[in-house]
Every structure is written in structure tokens, then in C-alpha cells.
PyMOL Python script that loads the backbone (N, CA, C, O; Angstrom):
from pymol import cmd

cmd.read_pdbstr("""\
ATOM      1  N   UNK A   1      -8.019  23.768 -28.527  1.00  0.00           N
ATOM      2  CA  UNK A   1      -7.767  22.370 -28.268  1.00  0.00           C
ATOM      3  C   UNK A   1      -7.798  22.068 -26.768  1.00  0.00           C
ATOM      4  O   UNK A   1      -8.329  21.038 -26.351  1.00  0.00           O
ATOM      5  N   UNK A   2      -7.066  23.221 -25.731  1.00  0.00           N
ATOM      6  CA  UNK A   2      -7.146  22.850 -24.502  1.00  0.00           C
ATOM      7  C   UNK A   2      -8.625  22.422 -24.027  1.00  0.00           C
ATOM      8  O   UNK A   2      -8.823  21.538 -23.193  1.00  0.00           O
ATOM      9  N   UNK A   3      -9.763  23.254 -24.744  1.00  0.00           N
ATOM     10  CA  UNK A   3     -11.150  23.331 -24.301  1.00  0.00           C
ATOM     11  C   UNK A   3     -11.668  22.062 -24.424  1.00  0.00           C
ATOM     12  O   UNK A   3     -12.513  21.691 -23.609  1.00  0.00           O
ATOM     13  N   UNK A   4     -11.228  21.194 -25.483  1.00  0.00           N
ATOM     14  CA  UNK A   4     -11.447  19.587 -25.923  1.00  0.00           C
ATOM     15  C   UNK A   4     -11.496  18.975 -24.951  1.00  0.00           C
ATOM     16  O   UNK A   4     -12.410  18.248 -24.563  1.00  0.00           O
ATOM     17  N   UNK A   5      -9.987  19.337 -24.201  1.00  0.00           N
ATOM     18  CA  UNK A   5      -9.943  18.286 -23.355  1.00  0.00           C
ATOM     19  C   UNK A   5     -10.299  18.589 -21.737  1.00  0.00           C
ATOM     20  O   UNK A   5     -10.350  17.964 -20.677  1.00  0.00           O
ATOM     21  N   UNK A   6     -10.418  19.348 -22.015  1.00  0.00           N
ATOM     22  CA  UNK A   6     -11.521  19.648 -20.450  1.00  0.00           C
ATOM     23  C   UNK A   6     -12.840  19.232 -20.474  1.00  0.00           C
ATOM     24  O   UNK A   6     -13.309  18.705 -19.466  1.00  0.00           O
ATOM     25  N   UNK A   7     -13.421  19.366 -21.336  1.00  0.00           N
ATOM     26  CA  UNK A   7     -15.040  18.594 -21.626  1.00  0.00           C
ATOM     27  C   UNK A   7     -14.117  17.241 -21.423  1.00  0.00           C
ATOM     28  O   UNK A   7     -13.867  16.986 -20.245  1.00  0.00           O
ATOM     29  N   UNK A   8     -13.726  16.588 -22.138  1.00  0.00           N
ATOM     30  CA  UNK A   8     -13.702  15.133 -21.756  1.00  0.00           C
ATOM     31  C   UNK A   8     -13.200  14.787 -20.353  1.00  0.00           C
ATOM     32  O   UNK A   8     -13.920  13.944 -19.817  1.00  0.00           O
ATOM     33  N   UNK A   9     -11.998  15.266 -19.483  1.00  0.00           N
ATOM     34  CA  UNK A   9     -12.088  14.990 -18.589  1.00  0.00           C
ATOM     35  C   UNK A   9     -13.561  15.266 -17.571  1.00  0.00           C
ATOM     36  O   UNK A   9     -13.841  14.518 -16.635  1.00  0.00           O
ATOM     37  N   UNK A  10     -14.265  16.279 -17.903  1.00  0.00           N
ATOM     38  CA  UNK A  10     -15.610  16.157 -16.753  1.00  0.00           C
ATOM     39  C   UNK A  10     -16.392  15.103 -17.429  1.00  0.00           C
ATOM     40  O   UNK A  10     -17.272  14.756 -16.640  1.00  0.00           O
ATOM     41  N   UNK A  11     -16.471  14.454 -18.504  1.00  0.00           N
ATOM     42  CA  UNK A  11     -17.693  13.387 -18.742  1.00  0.00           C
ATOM     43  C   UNK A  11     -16.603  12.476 -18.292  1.00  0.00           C
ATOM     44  O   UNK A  11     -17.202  11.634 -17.624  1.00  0.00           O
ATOM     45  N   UNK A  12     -15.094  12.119 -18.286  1.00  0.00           N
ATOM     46  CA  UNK A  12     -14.716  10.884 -17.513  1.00  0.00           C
ATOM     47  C   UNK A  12     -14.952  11.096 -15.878  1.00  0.00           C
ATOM     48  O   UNK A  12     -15.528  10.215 -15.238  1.00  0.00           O
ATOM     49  N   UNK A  13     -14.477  12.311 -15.238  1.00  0.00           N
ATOM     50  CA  UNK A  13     -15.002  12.555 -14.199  1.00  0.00           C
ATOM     51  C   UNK A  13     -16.854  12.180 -13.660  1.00  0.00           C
ATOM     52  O   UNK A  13     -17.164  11.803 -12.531  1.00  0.00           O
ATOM     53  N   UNK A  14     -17.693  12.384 -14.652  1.00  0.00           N
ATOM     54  CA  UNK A  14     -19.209  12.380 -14.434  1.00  0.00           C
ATOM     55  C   UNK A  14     -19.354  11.121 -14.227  1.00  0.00           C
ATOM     56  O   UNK A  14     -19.821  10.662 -13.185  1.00  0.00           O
ATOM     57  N   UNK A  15     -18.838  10.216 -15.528  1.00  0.00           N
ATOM     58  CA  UNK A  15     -18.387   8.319 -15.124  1.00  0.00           C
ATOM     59  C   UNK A  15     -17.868   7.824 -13.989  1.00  0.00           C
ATOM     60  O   UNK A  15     -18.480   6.988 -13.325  1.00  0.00           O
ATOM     61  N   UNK A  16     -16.858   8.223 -13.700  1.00  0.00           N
ATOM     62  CA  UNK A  16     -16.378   7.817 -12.095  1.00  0.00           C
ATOM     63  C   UNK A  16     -17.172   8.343 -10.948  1.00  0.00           C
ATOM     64  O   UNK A  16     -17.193   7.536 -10.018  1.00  0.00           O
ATOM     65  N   UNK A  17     -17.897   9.551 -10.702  1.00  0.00           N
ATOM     66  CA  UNK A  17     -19.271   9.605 -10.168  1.00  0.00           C
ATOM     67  C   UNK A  17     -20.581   8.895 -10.173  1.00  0.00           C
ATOM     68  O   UNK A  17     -21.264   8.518  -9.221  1.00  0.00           O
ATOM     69  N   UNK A  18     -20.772   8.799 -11.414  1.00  0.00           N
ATOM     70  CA  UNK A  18     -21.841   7.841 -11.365  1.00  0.00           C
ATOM     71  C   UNK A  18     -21.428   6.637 -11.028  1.00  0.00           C
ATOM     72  O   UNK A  18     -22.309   6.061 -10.390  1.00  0.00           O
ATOM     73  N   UNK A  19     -20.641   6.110 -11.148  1.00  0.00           N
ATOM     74  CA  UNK A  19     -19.806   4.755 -10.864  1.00  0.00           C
ATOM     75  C   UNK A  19     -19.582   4.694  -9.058  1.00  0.00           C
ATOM     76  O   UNK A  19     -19.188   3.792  -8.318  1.00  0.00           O
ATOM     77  N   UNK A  20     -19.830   5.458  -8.919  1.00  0.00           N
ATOM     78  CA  UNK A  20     -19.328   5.539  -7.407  1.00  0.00           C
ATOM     79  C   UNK A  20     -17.886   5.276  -7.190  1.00  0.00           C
ATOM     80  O   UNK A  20     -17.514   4.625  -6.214  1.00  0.00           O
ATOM     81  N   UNK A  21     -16.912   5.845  -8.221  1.00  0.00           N
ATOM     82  CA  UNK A  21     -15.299   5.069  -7.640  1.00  0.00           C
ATOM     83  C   UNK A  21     -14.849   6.778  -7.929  1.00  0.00           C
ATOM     84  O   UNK A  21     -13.646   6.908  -8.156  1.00  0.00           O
ATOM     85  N   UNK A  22     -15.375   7.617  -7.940  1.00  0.00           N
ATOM     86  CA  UNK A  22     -14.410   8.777  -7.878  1.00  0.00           C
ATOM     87  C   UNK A  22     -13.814   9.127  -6.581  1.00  0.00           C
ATOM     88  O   UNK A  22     -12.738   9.725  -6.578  1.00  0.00           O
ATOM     89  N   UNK A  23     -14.507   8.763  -5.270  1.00  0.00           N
ATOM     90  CA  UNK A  23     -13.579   8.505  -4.449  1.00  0.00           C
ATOM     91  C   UNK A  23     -12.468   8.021  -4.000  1.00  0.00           C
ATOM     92  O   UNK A  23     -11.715   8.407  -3.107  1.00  0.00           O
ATOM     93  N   UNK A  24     -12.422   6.665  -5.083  1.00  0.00           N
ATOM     94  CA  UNK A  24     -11.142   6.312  -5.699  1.00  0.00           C
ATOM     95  C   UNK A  24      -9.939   7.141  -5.605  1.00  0.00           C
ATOM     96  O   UNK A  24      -8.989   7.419  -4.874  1.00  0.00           O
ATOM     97  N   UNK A  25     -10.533   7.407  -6.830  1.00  0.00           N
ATOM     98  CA  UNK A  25      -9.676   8.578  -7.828  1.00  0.00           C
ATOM     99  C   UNK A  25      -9.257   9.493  -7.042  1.00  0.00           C
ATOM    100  O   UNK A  25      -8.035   9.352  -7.005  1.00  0.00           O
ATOM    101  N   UNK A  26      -9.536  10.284  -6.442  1.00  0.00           N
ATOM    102  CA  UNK A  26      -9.717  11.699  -5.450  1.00  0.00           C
ATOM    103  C   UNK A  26      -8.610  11.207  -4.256  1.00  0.00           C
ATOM    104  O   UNK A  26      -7.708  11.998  -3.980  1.00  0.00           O
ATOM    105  N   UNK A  27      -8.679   9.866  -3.527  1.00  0.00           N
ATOM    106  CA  UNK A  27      -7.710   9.394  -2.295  1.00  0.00           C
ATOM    107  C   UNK A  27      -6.473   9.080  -3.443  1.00  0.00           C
ATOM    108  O   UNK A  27      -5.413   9.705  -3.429  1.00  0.00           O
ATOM    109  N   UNK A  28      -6.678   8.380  -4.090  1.00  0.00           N
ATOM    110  CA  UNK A  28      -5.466   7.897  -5.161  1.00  0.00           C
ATOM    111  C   UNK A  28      -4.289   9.388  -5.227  1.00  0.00           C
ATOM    112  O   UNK A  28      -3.169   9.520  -4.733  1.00  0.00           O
ATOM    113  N   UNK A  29      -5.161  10.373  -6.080  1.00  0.00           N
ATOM    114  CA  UNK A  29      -4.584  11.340  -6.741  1.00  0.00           C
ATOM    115  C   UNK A  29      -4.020  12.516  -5.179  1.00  0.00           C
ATOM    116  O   UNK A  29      -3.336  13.510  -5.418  1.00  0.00           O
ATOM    117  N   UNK A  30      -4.225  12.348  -4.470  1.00  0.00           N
ATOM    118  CA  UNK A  30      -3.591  13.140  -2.667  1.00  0.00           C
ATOM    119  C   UNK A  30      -2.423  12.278  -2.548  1.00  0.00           C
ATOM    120  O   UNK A  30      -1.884  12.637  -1.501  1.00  0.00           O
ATOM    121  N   UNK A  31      -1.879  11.517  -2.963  1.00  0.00           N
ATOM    122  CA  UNK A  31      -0.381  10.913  -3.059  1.00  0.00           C
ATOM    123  C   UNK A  31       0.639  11.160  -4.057  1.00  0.00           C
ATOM    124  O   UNK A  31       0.353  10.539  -5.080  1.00  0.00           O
ATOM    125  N   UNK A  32       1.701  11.811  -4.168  1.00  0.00           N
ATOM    126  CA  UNK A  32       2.389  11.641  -5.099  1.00  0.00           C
ATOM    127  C   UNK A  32       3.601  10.593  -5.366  1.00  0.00           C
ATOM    128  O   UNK A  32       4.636  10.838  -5.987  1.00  0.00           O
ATOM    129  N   UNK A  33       3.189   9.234  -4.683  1.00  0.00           N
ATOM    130  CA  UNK A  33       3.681   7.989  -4.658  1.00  0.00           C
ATOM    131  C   UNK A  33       2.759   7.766  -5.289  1.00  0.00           C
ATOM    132  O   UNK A  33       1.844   8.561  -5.505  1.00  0.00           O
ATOM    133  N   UNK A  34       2.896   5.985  -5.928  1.00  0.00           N
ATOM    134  CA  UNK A  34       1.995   5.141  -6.142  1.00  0.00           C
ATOM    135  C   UNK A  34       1.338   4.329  -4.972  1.00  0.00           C
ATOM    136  O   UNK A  34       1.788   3.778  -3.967  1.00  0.00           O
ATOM    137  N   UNK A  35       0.307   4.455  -5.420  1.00  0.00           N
ATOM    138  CA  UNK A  35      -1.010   3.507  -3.883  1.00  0.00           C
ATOM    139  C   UNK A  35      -1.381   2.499  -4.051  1.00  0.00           C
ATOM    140  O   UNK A  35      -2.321   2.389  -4.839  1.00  0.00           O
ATOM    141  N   UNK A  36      -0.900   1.416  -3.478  1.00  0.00           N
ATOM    142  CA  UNK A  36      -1.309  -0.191  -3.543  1.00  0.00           C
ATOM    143  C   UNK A  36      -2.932   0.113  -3.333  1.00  0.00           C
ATOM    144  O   UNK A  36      -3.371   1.180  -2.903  1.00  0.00           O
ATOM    145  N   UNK A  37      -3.629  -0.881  -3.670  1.00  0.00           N
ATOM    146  CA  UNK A  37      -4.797  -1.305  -3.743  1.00  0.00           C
ATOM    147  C   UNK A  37      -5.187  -1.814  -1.881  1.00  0.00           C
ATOM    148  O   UNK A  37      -6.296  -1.633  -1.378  1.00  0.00           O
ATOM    149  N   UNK A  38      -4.409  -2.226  -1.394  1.00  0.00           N
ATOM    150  CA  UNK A  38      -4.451  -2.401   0.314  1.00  0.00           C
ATOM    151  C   UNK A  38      -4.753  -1.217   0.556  1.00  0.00           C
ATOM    152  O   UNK A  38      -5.913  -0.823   0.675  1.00  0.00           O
ATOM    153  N   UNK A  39      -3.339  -0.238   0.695  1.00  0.00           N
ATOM    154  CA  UNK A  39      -3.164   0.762   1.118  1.00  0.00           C
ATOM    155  C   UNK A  39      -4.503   1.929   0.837  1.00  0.00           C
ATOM    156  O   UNK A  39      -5.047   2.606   1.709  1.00  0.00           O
ATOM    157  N   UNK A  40      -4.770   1.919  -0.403  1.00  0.00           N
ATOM    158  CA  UNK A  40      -5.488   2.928  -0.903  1.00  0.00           C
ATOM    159  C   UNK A  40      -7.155   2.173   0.013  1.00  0.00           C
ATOM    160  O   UNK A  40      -7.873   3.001   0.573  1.00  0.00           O
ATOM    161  N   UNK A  41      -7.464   1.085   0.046  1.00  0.00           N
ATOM    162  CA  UNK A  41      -8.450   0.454   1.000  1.00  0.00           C
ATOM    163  C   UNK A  41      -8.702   0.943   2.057  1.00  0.00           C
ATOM    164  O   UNK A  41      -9.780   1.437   2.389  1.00  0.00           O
ATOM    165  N   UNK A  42      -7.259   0.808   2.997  1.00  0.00           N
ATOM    166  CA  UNK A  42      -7.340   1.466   4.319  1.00  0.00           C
ATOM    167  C   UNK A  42      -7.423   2.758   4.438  1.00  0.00           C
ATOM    168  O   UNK A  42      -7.875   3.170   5.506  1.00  0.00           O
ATOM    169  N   UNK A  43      -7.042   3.698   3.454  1.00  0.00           N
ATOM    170  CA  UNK A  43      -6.913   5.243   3.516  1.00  0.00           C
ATOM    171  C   UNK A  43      -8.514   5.396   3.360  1.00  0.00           C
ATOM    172  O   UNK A  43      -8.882   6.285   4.128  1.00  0.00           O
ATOM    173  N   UNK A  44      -9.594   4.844   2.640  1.00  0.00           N
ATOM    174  CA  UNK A  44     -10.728   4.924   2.558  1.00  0.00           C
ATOM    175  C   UNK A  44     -11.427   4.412   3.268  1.00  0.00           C
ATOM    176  O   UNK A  44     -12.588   4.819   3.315  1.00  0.00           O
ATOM    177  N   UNK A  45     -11.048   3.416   4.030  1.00  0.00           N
ATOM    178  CA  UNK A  45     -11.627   3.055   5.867  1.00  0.00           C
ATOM    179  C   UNK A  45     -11.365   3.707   6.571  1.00  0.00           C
ATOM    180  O   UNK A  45     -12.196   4.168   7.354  1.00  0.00           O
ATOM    181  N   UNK A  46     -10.213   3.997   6.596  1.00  0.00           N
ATOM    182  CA  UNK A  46      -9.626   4.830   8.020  1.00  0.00           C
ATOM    183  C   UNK A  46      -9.191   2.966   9.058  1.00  0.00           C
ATOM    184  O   UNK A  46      -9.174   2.715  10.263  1.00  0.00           O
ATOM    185  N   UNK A  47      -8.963   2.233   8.027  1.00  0.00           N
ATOM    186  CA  UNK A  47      -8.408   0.731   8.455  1.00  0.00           C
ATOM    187  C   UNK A  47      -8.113  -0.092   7.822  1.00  0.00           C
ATOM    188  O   UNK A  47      -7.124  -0.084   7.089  1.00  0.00           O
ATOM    189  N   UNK A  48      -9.014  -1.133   7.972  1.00  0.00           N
ATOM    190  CA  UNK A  48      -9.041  -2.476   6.995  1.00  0.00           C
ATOM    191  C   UNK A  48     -10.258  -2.388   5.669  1.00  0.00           C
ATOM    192  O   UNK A  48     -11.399  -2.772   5.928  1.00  0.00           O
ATOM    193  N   UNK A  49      -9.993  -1.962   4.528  1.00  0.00           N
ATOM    194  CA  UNK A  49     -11.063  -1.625   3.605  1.00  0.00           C
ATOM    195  C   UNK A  49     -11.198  -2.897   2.919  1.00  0.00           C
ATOM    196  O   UNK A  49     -10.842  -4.029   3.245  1.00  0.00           O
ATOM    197  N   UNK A  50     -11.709  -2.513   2.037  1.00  0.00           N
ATOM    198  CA  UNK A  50     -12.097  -3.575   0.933  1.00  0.00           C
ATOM    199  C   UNK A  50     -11.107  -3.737  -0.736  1.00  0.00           C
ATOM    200  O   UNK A  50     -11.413  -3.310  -1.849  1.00  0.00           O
ATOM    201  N   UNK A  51     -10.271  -4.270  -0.431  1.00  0.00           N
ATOM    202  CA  UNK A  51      -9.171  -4.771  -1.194  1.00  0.00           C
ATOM    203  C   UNK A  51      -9.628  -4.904  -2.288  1.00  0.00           C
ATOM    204  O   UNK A  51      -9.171  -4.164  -3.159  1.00  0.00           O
ATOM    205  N   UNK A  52     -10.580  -5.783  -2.623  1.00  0.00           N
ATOM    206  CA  UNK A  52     -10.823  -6.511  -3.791  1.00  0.00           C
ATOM    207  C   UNK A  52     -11.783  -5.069  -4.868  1.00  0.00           C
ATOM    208  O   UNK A  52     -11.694  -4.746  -6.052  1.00  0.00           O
ATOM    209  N   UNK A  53     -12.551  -4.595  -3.819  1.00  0.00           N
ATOM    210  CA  UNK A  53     -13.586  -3.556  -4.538  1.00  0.00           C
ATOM    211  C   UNK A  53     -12.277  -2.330  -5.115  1.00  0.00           C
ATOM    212  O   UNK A  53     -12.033  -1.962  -6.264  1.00  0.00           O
ATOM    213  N   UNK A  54     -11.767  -2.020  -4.098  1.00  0.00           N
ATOM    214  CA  UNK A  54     -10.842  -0.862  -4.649  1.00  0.00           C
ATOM    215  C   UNK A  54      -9.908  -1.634  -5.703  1.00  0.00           C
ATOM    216  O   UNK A  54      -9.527  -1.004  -6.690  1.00  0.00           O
ATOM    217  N   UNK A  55      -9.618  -2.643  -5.577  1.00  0.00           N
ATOM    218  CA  UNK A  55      -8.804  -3.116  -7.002  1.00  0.00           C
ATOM    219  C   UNK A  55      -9.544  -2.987  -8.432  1.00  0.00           C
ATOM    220  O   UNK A  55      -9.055  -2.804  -9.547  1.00  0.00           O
ATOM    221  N   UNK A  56     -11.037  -3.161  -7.980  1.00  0.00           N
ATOM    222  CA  UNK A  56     -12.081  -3.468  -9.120  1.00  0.00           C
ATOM    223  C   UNK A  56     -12.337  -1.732  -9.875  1.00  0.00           C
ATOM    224  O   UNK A  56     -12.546  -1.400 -11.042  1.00  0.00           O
ATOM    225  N   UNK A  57     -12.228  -1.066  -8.838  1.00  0.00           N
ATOM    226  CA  UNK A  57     -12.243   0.582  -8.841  1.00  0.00           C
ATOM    227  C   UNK A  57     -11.324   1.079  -9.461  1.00  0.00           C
ATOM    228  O   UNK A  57     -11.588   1.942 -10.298  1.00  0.00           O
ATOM    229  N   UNK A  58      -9.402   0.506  -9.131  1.00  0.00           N
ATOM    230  CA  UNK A  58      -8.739   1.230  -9.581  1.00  0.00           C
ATOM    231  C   UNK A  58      -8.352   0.823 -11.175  1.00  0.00           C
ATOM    232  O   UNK A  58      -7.745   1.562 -11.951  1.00  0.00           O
ATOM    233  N   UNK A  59      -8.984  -0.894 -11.549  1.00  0.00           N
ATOM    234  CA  UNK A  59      -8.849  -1.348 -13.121  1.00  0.00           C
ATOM    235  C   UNK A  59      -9.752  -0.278 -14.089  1.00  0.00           C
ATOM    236  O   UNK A  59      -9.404   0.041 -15.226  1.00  0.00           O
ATOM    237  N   UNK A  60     -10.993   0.217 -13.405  1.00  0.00           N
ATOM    238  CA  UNK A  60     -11.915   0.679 -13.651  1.00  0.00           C
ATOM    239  C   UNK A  60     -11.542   2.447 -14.303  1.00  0.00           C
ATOM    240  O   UNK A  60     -11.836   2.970 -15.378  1.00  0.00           O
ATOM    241  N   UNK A  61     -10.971   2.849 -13.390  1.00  0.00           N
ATOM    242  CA  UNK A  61     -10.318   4.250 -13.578  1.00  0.00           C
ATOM    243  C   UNK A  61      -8.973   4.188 -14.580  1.00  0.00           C
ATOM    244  O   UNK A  61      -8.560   5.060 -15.344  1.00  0.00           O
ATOM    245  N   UNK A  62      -8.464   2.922 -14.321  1.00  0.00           N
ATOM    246  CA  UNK A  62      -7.525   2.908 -15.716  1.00  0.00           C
ATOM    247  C   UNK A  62      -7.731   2.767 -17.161  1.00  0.00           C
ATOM    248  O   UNK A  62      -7.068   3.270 -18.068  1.00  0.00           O
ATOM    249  N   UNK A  63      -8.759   2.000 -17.230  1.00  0.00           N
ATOM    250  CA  UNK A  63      -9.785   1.997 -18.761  1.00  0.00           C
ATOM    251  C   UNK A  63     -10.002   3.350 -18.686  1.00  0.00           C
ATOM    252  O   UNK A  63      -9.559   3.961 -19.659  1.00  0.00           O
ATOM    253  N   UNK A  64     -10.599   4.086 -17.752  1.00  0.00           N
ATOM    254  CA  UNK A  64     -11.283   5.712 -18.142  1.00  0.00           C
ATOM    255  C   UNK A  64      -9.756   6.181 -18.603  1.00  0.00           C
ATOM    256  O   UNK A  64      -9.767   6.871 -19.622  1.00  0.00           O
ATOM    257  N   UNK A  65      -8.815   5.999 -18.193  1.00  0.00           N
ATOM    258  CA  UNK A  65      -8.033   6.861 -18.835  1.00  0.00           C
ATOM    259  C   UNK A  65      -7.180   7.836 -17.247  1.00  0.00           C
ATOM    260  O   UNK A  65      -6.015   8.179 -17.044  1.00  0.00           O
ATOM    261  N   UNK A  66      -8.196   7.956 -16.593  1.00  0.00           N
ATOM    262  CA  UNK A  66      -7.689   8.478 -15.253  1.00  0.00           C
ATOM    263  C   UNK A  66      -7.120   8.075 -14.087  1.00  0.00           C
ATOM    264  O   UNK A  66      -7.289   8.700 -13.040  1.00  0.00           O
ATOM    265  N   UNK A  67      -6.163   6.644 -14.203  1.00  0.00           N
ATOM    266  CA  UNK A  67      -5.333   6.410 -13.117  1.00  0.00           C
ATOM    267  C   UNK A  67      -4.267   5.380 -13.979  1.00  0.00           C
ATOM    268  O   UNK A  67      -4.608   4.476 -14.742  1.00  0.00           O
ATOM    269  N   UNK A  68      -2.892   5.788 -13.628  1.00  0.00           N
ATOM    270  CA  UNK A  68      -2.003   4.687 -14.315  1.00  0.00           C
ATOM    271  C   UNK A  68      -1.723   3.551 -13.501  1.00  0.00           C
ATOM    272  O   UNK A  68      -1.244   3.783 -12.391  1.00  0.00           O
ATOM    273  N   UNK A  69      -1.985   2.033 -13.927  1.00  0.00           N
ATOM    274  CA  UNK A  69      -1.389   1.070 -13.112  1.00  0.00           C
ATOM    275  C   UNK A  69      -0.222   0.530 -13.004  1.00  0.00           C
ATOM    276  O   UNK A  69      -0.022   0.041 -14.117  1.00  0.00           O
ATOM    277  N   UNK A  70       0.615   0.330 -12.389  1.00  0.00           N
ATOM    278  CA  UNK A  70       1.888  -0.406 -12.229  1.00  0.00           C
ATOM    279  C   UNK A  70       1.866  -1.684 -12.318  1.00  0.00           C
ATOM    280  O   UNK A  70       0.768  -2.166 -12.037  1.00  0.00           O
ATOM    281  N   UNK A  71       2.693  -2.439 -12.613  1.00  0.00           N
ATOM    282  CA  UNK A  71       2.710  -3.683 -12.654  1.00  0.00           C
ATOM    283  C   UNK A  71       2.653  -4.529 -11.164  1.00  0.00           C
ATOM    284  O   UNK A  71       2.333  -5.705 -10.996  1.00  0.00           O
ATOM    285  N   UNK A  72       3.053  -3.569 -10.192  1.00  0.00           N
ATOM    286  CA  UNK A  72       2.918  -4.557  -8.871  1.00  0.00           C
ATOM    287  C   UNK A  72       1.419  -4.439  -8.655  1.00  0.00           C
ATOM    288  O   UNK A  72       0.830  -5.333  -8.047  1.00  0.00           O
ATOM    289  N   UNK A  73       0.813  -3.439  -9.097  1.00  0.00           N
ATOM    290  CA  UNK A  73      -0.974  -3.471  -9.175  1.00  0.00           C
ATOM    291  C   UNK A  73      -1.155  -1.709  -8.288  1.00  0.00           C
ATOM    292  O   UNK A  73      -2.252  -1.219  -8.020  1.00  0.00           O
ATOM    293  N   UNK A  74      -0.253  -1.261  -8.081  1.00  0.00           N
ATOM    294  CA  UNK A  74      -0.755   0.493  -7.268  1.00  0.00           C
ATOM    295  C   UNK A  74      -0.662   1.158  -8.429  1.00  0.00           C
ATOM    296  O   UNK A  74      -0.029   0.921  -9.458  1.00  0.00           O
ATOM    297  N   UNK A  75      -1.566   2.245  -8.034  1.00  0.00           N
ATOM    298  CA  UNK A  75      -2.095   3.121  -8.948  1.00  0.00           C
ATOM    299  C   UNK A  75      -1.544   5.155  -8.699  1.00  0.00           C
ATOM    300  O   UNK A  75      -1.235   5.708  -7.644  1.00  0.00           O
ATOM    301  N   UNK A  76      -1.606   5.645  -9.847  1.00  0.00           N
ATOM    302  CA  UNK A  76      -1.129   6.972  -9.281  1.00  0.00           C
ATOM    303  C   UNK A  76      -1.710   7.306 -10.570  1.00  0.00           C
ATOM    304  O   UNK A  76      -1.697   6.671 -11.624  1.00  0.00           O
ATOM    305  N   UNK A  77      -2.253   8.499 -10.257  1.00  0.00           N
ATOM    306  CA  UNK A  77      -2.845   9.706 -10.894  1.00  0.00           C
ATOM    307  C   UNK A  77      -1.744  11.035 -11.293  1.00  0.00           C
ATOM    308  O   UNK A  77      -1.159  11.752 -10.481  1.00  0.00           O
ATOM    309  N   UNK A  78      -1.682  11.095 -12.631  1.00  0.00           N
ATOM    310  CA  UNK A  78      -0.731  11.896 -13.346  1.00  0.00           C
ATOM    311  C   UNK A  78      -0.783  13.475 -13.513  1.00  0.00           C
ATOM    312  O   UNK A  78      -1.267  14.066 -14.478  1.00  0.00           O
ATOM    313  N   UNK A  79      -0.174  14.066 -12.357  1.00  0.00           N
ATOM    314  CA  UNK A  79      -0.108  15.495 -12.676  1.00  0.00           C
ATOM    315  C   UNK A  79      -0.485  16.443 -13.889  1.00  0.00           C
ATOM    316  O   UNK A  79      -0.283  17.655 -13.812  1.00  0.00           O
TER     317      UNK A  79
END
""", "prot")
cmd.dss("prot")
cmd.show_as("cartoon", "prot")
cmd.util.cbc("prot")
cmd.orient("prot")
């Protein structure tokens, strides 16, 4: 059963690659806080990022199954 779910995480992983938001995912999941959608922007600028795209990124990774959202809208990736 463990083997199940390792194939599915690399085809959700292969999705967020092809998608171009596994970078997302990857800055998200290096916090073990939750990451506002600002915050997680600027960590991927190295400043002022793009708010709206990484919000669009992190709704995106929550349908896959691979990032939980909070209700204030930050995201964290589950051990």
C-alpha cells in the first residue's frame, strides 16, 4: 500500500512541474509555519513578488492535494 502512494505523489509532483508551481510547493514546504501568499511571493523574489500568481499557485496545489490552506489564505505543506 505504501508503494500506492508514492506513485501518486510523483504524478501530483509531475503536475506541479509541468504547471510550473512546484516551486511553489518546494519554498512553501522549507517552513514549518504557515506562508502567507505575500510572504511566500517575496521568498520567491528575493522581494516584492507576485501576490496574485502565487495565490493562484497555492489554490492550485491545494486541489492537488499537496498544500493545506488556512482560512487567513497561507499555506503549509504537511510533514
Amino acid at each position: 500500500m505504501a508503494g500506492a502512494r508514492d506513485v501518486l505523489l510523483e504524478k501530483l509532483l509531475g503536475i506541479a512541474r509541468s504547471e510550473g508551481i512546484d516551486e511553489v510547493l518546494l519554498q512553501t514546504a522549507t517552513s514549518n509555519l504557515p506562508v502567507t501568499p505575500d510572504g511566500l511571493a517575496r521568498m520567491l523574489a528575493c522581494d516584492a513578488g507576485d501576490e496574485k500568481g502565487t495565490g493562484r499557485a497555492l489554490e492550485r496545489l491545494v486541489h492537488l492535494s499537496l498544500i493545506f490552506r488556512f482560512r487567513d489564505g497561507s499555506g503549509w505543506v504537511h510533514r
